[in-house]
C-alpha positions in Angstrom: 15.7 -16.7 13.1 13.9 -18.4 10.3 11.3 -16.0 10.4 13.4 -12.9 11.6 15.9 -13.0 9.3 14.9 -15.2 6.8 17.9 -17.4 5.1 20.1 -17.7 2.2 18.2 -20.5 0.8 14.9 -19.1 1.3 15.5 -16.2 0.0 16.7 -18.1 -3.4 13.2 -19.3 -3.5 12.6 -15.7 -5.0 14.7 -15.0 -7.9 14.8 -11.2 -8.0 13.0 -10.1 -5.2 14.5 -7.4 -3.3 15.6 -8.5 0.9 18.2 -6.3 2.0 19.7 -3.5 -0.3 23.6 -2.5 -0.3 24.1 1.2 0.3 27.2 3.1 1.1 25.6 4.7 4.2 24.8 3.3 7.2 21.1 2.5 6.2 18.1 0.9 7.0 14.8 0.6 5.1 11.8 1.1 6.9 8.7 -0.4 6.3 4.9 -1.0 7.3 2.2 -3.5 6.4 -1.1 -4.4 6.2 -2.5 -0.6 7.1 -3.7 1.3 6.6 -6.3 1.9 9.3 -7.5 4.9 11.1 -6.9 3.5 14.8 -3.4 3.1 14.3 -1.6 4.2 10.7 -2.4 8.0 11.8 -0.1 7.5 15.2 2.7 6.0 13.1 2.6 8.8 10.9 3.1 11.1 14.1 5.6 9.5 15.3 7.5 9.5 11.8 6.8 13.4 11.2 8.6 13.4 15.0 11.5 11.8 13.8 11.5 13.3 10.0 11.7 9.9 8.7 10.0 8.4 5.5 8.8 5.0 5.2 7.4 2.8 2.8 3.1 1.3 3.8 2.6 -1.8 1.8 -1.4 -1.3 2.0 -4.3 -3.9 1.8 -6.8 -2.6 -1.0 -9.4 -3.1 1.1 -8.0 -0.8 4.0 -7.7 1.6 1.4 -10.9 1.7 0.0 -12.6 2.0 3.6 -10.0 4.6 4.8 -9.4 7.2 1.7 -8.7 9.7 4.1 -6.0 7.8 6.2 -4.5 6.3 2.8 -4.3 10.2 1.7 -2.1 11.4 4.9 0.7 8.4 4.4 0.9 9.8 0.8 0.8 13.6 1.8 3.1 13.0 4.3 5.7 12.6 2.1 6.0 8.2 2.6 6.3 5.3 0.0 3.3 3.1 -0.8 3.3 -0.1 -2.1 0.6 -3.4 -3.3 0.0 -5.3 -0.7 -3.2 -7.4 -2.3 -6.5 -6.8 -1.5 -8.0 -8.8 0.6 -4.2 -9.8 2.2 -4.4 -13.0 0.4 -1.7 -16.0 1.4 -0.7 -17.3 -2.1 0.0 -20.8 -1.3 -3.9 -21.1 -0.6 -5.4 -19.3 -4.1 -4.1 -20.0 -7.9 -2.2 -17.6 -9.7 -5.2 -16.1 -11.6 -7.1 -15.8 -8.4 -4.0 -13.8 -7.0 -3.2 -11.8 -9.9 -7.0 -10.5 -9.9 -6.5 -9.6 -6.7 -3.5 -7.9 -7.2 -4.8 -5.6 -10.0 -7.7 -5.4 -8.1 -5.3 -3.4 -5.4 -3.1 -1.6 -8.1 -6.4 0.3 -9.1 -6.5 2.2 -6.2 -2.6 1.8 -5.1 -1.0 3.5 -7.4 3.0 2.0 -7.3 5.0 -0.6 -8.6 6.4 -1.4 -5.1 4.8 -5.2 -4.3 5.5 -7.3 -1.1 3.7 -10.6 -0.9 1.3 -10.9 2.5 2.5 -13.6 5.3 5.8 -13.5 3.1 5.6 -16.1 0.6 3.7 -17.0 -2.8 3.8 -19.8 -5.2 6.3 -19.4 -7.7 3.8 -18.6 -11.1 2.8 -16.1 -8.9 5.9 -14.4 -8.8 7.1 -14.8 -12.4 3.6 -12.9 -12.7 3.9 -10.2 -10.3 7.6 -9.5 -11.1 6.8 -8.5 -14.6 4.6 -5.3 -13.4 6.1 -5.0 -9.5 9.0 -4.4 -7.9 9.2 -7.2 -5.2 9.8 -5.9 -1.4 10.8 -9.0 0.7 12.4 -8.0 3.9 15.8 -8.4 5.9 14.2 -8.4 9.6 10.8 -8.9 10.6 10.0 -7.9 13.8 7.0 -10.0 14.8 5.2 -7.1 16.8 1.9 -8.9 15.4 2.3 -12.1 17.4 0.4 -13.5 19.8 3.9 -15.5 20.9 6.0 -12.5 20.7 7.0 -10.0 23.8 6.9 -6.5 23.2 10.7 -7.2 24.8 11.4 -9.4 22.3 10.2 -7.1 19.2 12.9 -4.8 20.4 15.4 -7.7 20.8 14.9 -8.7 17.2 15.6 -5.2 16.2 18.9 -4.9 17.2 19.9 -8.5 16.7 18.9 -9.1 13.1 19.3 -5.4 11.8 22.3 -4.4 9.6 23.8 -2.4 7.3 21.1 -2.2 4.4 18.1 -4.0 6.2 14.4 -3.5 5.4 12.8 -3.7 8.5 8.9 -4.7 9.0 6.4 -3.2 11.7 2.8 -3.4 11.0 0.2 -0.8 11.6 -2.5 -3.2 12.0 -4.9 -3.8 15.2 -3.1 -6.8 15.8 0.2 -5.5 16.1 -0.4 -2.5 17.7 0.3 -2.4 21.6 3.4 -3.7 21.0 4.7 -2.2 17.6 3.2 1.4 19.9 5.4 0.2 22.7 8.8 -0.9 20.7 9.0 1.4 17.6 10.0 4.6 19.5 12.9 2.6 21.2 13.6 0.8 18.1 13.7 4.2 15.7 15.8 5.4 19.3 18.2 2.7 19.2 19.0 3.0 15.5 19.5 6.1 15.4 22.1 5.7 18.5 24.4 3.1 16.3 24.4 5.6 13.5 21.7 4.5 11.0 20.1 6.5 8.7 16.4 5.8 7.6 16.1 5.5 3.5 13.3 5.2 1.3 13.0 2.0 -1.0 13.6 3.4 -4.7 10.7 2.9 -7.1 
């Protein structure tokens, strides 16, 4: 559960990021990193268009600077993108400057002050820096379709037993995650949609 639903006393490790939002509907946020990539980011987008649901990509510079084109249809399409570093850095490995370099580096071809943090965590500098130009995006479930440890059985039973009123819920359209966020995000969007959720976009 640590992972899935992250706790009260993590989450106060990041003054002012954003993990769950209240709403008066019955909402969920949904959300997608580490794309995007032609083998995989196109399908989600399908699927989405299927559904007529938006969604916010938190995309790796990099990806977007190799795939223009795919980067172009999440935008076109109507969905939310947001900084997700560019080379997917883990904070607690690099300094502050060499993350905030990276950062901007993304921003110049990103262009929103949505930010979530790659593997979920930075050191705190590093968010005092990024909070003065981002809007942090943590998340309220995670649904671990990128594990090697993971189930595609299990992605789905994280779904519907960390998901709540408000959640911002992460799939990843990334090679790594892909036979199993392919196999569990139609049942997921399925099953959400059957206890009466909604699907909002994170506000800017």
């Amino acid at each position: 559960m640590f992972i899935e639903r992250p706790p009260l006393f993590y989450r106060a490790c990041f003054p002012g990021a954003h993990w769950r939002f209240r709403t008066k509907e019955k909402a969920v946020y949904l959300t997608f990193d580490d794309g995007p990539i032609p083998e995989v980011t196109p399908w989600v987008l399908d699927l989405l268009d299927k559904y007529h649901i938006q969604a916010t990509f938190f995309c790796v510079g990099d990806n977007v600077r190799k795939y223009p084109d795919t980067y172009r249809q999440v935008i076109e399409r109507g969905h939310l993108v947001g900084n997700h570093t560019f080379h997917h850095l883990k904070g607690l490995k690099v300094t502050t400057k060499t993350y905030w370099k990276d950062v901007r580096e993304a921003e110049q071809l990103i262009k929103s002050n949505l930010f979530r943090p790659p593997h979920g965590h930075l050191r705190f500098p590093q968010l005092l820096q990024v909070k003065k130009h981002f809007k942090v995006i943590m998340w309220d479930v995670v649904t671990r379709d990128y594990s090697c440890l993971t189930t595609a059985e299990e992605v789905f039973d994280n779904v519907k037993k960390y998901t709540r009123n408000g959640s911002v819920i992460v799939f990843h359209d990334s090679l790594k995650a892909e036979a199993k966020m392919k196999e569990v995000l139609p049942k997921a969007i399925d099953w959400l949609l059957e206890q009466g959720y909604t699907f909002k976009l994170i506000e800017e």
